[in-house]
C-alpha positions as CSV (number, residue, x, y, z in Angstrom):
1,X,114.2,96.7,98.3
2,X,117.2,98.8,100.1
3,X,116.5,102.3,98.0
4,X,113.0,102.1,99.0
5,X,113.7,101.2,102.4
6,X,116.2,104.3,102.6
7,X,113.9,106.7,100.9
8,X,111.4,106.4,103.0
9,X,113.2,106.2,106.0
10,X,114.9,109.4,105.3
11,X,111.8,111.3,104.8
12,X,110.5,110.0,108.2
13,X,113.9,110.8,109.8
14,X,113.2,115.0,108.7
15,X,111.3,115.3,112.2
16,X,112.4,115.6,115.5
17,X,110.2,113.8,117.2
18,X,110.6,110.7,115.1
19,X,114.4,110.6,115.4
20,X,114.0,110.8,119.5
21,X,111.5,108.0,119.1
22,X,114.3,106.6,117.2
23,X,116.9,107.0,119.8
24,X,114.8,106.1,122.8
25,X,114.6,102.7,120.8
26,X,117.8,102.4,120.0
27,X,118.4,101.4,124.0
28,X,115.4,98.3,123.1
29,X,111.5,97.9,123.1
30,X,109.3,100.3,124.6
31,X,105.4,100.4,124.5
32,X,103.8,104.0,123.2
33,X,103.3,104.6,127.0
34,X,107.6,104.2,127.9
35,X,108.2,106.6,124.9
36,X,105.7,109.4,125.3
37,X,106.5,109.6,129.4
38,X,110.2,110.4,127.9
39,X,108.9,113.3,125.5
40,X,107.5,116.6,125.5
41,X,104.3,115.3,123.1
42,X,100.7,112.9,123.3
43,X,100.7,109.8,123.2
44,X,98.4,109.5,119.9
45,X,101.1,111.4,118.8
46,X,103.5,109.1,119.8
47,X,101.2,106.6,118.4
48,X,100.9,108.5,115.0
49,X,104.5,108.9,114.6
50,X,105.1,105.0,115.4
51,X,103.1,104.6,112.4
52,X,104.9,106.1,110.2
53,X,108.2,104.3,111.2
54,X,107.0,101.5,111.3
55,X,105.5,101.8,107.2
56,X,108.6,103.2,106.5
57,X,110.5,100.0,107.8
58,X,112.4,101.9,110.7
59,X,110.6,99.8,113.5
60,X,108.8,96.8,114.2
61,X,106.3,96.2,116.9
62,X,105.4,92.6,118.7
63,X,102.1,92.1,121.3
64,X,103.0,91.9,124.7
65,X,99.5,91.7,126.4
66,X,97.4,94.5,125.9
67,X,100.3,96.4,124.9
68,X,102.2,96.8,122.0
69,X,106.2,96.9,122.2
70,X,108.1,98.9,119.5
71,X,111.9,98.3,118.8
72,X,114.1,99.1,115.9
73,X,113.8,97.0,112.9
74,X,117.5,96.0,111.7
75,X,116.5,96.0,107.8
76,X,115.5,99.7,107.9
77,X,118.5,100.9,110.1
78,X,120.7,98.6,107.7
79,X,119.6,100.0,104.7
80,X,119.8,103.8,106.3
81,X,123.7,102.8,107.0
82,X,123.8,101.5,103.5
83,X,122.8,104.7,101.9
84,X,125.3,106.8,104.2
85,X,128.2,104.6,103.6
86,X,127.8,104.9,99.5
87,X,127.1,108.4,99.0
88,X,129.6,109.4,101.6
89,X,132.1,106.6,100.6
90,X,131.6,108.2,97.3
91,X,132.2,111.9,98.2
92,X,135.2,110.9,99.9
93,X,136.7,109.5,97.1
94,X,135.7,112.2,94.5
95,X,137.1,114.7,97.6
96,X,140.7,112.9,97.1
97,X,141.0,112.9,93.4
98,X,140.0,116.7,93.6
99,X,142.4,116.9,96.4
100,X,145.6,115.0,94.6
101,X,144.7,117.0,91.3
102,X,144.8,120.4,93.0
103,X,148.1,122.6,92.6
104,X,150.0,122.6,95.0
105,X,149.6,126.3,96.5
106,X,145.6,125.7,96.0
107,X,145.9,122.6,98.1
């Protein structure tokens, strides 16, 4: 479930607008109202983007009266960290053993 999680989570993270959505949540919920009074863009656009988030597993949203609040969903963060953490965990180490292999006057 994580590499499909992380897929599509990073193809919803390629706009800007998403990742502020993102980072507006990061501080906790906020209804479609709190976030699109914080950005230069609609709320249906707000809204539309939520969407998409939300089916690629970045957020959540709960009822709150007529409202709907919207806050970050820890399996779709988790598996984004996951992702990062392995390939770059992995370049790292590849990056050494080029690094220790390299003569000395290339290094």
């Amino acid at each position: 479930m994580r590499a499909e999680l992380h897929r599509e989570a990073l193809d919803a993270l390629g706009d800007a607008n998403r990742r502020a959505i993102l980072e507006i949540l990061g501080e906790g919920g906020h209804s479609v109202q709190q976030i699109a009074d914080r950005l230069p863009i609609s709320r249906p656009a707000v809204s539309r983007h939520l969407r998409l988030l939300k089916s690629a597993g970045l957020v959540i949203d709960r009822p709150h009266g007529t409202r709907h609040i919207y806050q970050l969903h820890d399996d779709g963060v988790e598996a984004i960290r996951d992702y990062f953490v392995a390939t770059w965990g992995n370049a790292v180490a590849r990056f050494r053993i080029v690094a220790e292999n390299a003569p000395a006057d290339e290094r």
